[in-house]
N, C-alpha and C positions, 0 to 999 in steps of 0.2 A: 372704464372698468371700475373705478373708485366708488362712482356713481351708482352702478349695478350690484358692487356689491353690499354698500350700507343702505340704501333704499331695498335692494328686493322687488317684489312684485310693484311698480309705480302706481295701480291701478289700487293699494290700499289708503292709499289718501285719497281723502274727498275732496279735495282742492291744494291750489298752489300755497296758501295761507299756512296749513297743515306741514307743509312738505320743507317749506322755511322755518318752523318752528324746531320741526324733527330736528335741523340739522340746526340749530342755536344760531340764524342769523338774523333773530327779531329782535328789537329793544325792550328793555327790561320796562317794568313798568312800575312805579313806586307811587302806593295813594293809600289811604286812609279815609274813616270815617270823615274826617274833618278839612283834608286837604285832596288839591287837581290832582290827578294824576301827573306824574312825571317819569318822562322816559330816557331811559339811562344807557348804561352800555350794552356790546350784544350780547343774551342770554348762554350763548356758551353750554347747551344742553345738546346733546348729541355727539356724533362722531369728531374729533377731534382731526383728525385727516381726509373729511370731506370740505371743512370749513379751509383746512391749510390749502388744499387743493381747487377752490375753488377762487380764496382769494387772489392765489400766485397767480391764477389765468384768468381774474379780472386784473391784475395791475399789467397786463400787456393793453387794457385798453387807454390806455395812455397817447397810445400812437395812434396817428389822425388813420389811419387803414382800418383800424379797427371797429366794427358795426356798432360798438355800443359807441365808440368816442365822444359823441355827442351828449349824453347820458352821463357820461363820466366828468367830460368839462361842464357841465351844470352845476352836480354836485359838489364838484371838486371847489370850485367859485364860493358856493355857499355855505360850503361846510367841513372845508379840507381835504388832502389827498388822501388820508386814512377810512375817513368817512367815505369818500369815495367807492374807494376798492371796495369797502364790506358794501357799499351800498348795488355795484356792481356783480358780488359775489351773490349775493340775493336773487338780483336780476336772472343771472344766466341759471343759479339754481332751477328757478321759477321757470323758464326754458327748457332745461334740459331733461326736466322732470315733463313737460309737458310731450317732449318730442318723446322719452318714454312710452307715456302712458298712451298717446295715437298711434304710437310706431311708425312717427315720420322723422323726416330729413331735415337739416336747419335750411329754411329759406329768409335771407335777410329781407327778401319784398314784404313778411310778417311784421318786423319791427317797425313802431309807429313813430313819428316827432308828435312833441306837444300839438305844432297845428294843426296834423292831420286829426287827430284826436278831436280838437277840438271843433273843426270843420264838422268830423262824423256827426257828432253831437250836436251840432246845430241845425244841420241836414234832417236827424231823429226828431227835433223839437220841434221844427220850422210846422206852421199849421198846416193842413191838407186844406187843398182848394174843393168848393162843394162844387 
């Protein structure tokens, strides 16, 4: 509901990219002519109670039932539990925005692991036999 009502029609984002920005859970990004860029905390642009709501129902993925948990103990290893959650919050944003915009149903057989990922990608690469 949350969802529905500060997104709106899903179908005016052009991508998931877009759709995490709207809702301020990108990192900020600090550069100048003369220095790398560096990125900071999350931009905090957008609705203030899609971001609350999104992170309260990624810190359920803590619990090993949970389809991201996997996703979540990575980050959480590399970069703490806070990080985590927002990083999580992102995630299912980028989800729920998509089952939106197709007008489908969540199927966890969609969610990738690194290997499969990477399997796909090599499969893509691998030469064609002439």
């Amino acid at each position: 509901m949350t969802m529905t009502a500060h997104l709106g029609d899903a179908k005016r984002f052009a991508n998931a990219k877009r759709v995490g920005s709207f809702a301020g859970l990108v990192p900020s990004t600090s550069d100048s002519g003369q220095s790398q860029g560096r990125h900071g905390h999350v931009t905090k642009h957008g609705p203030s109670q899609l971001r609350a709501m999104l992170c309260e129902a990624a810190q359920h993925a803590r619990r090993k039932s949970h389809p991201l948990h996997g996703y979540f103990g990575r980050i959480k290893a590399k970069s703490g539990y806070k990080t985590a959650v927002v990083a999580v919050a992102h995630r299912m944003l980028r989800i729920l925005w998509a089952m939106m915009k197709d007008e489908t149903d969540f199927d966890v057989e969609k969610l990738t692991t690194r290997k499969e990922t990477k399997a796909r990608w090599e499969a893509l690469s691998a030469p064609v036999p002439a």
